[in-house]
ROTORVEX-520452 format. One record per residue (C-alpha): residue in one letter; chain; y, z, x; residue number from 1. Coordinates in pm, 1 decimal. Last residue first. Example, Ala and Ser with C-alpha at 12.3 -4.5 7.8 and 13.67 -1.06 7.14 Angstrom:
! residues 2
aa, ch, north, up, east, i
s, A, -106.0, 714.0, 1367.0, 2
a, A, -450.0, 780.0, 1230.0, 1
END
This chain:
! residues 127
aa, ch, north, up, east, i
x, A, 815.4, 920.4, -2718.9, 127
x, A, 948.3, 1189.9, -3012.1, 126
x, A, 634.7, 1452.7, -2951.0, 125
x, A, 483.1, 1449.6, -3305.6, 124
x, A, 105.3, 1360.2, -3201.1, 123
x, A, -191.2, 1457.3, -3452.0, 122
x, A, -319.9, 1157.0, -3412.2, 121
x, A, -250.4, 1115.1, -3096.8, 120
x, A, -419.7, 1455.8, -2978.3, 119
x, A, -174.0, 1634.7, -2790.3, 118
x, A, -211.1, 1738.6, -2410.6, 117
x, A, -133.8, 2052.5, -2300.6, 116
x, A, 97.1, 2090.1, -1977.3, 115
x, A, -99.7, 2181.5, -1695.8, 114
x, A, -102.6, 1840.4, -1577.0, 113
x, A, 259.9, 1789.0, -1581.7, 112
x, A, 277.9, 2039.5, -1406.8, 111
x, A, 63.9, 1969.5, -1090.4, 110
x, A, 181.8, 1614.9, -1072.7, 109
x, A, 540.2, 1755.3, -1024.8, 108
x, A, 365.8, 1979.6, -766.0, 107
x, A, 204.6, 1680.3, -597.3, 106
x, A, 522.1, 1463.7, -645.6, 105
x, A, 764.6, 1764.5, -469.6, 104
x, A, 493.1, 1807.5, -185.7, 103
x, A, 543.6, 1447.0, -108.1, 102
x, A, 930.7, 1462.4, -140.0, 101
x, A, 918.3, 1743.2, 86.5, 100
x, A, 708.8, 1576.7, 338.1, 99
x, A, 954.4, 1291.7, 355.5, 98
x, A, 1260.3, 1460.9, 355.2, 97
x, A, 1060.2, 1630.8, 689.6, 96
x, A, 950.4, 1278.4, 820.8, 95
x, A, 1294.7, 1138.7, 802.6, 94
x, A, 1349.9, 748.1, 754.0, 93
x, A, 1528.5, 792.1, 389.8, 92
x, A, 1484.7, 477.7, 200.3, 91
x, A, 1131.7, 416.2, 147.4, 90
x, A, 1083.7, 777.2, 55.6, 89
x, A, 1364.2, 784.6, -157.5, 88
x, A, 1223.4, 471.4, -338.7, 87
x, A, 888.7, 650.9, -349.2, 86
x, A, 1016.0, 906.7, -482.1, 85
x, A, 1272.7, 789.0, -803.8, 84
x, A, 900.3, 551.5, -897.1, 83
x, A, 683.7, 905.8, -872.7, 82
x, A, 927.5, 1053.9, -1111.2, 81
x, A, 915.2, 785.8, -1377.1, 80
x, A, 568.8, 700.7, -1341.1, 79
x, A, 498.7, 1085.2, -1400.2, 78
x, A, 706.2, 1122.3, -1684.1, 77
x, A, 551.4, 771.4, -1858.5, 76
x, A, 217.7, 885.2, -1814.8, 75
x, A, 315.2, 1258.3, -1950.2, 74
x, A, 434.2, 1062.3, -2250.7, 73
x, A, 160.3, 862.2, -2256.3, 72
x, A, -111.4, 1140.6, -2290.1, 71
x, A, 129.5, 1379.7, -2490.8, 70
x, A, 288.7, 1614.3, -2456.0, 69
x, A, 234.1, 1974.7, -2605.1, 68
x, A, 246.3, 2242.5, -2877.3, 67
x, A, 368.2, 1985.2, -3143.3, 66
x, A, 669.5, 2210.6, -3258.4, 65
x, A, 766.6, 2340.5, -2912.8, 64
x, A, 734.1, 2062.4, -2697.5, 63
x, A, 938.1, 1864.5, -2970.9, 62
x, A, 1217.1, 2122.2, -2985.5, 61
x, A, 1260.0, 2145.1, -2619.4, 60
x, A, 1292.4, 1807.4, -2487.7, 59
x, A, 1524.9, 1652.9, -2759.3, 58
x, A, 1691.7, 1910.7, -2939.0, 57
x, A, 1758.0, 2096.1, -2619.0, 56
x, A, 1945.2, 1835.5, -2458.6, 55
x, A, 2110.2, 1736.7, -2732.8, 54
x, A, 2283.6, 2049.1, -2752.5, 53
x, A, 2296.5, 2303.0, -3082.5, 52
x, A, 1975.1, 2567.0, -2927.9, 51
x, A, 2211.6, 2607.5, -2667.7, 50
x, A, 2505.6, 2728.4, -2867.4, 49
x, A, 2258.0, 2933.2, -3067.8, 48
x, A, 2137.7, 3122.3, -2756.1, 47
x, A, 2511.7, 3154.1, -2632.7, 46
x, A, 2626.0, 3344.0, -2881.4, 45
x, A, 2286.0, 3554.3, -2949.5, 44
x, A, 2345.7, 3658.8, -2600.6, 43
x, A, 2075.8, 3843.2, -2372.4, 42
x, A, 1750.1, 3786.3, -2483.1, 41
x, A, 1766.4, 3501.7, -2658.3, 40
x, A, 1970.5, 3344.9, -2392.0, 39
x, A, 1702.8, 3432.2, -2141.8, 38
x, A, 1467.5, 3257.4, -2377.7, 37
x, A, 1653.8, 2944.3, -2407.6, 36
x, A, 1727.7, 2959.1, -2044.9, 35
x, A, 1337.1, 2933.6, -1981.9, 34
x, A, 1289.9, 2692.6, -2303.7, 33
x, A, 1540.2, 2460.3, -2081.7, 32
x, A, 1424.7, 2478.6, -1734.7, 31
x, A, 1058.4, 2423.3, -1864.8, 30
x, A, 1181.4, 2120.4, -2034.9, 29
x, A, 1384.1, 1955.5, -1772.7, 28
x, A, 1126.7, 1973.0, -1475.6, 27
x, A, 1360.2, 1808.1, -1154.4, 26
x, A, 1184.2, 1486.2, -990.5, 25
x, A, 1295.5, 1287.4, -1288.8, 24
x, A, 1700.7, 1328.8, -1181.1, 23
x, A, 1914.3, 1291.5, -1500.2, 22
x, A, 1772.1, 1522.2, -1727.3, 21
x, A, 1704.4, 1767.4, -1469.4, 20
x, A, 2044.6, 1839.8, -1331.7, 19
x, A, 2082.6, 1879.7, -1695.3, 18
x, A, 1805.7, 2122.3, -1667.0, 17
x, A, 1876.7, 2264.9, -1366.7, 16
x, A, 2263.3, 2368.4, -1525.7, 15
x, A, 2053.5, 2560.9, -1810.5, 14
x, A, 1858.6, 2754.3, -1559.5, 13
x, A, 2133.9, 2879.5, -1351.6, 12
x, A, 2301.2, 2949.4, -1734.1, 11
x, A, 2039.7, 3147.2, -1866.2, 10
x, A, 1998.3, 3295.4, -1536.1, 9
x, A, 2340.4, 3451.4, -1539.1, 8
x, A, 2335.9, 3584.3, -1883.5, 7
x, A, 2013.6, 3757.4, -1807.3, 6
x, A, 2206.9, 3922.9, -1549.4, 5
x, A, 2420.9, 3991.2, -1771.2, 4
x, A, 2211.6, 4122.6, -2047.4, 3
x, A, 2049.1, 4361.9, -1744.3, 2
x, A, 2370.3, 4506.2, -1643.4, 1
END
């Protein structure tokens, strides 16, 4: 029952990552080494078919190797997310869409910062 259920989150989490990939506000790489580990847990099958996608080559692997992001790269994330808000902010006249895209930036921001930052010389995060 467990391995299933494991199952089941691997994939939840796997779909929010793609979700992820294409909307900034979303947190690919946390999404991704989550149902990474669920898969590890729970299906060696579908553990090395999701170590094989892009999508995990390219946010996972690096964050894993180097340890981190880094300065510019987490620049870059949060220009990109805060640009895809304020543009839904402008466009969408509620006040409660509004509040919850404000509280989505400030927890975005929140993340991000958490994240360890590399030193650029030592940096091998793909940018």
């Amino acid at each position: 029952m467990k391995k299933r259920v494991f199952i089941f989150l691997g994939w939840i989490f796997t779909g929010l990552a793609l979700i992820g990939v294409v909307l900034p506000i979303l947190p690919t790489t946390p999404f991704i080494l989550l149902a990474g580990w669920l898969f590890a847990k729970s299906s060696e099958r579908y553990e090395r078919w999701l170590k094989s996608t892009r999508v995990y080559k390219r946010y996972a692997v690096p964050y894993l190797e180097a340890g981190g992001l880094s300065f510019r790269k987490k620049a870059e994330l949060l220009i990109t997310v805060y640009s895809v808000l304020l543009v839904s902010g402008l466009l969408i006249a509620n006040t409660h869409v509004r509040i919850v895209l404000g509280v989505l930036a400030i927890v975005k921001f929140i993340v991000i910062c958490r994240m360890p930052t590399l030193d650029t010389k030592k940096e091998t995060v793909n940018s």
